[in-house]
Phi, psi and omega in degrees: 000134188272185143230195182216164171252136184257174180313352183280357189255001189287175209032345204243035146354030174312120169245026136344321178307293217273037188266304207251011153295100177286003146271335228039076167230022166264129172226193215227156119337108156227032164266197178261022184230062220284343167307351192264339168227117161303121182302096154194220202224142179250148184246125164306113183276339169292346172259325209287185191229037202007094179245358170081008163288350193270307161356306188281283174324316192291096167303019202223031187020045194270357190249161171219168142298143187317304205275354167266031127320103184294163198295009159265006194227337203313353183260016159258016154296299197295310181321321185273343194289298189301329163355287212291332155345302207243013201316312182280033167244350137296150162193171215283133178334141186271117163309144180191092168309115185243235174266124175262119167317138164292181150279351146283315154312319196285341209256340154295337139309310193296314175312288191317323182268035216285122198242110185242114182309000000 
């Protein structure tokens, strides 16, 4: 069972997952359609291994286990699913230490998604 990322990562592109991620199965968008994928970051579900570090790392509380998505997010389980479709429009998240959110920004992402833990 993978895990996924979900809509709390869109624009706020922390890439912490894929820093402590030992596969590399988190990836980034770099096609030409950018309407067709939201700027944020997908964990390829045939590769990951649930080993649960990216869970922990995502300052923007944005992964979940597959099957603990909450019902606001369930239609990013498929979204993260449909990657290996389209794969060679992807490729693996770049590391890049960016802005680490307050706790207020993160709690303020949730309200915009509302989404109440």
């Amino acid at each position: 069972m993978a895990y996924v990322i979900t809509r709390l990562c869109i624009d706020c592109k922390d890439t912490s997952c894929a820093d402590v991620c030992p596969v590399e199965c988190i990836y980034e968008y770099k096609g030409d359609d950018p309407d067709s994928w939201a700027n944020q970051l997908y964990i390829h579900p045939d590769e990951c291994i649930d080993c649960t570090n990216c869970e922990p790392a995502c300052p923007w509380k944005a992964i979940f286990e597959e099957d603990d998505v909450p019902e606001a997010f369930a239609d990013d389980t498929e979204k993260n699913a449909n990657i290996t479709d389209s794969i060679d429009d992807f490729e693996v998240a770049s590391v890049v230490k960016g802005h680490s959110p307050t706790a207020d920004e993160v709690e303020t992402n949730f309200t915009k998604w509302k989404y109440e833990p």
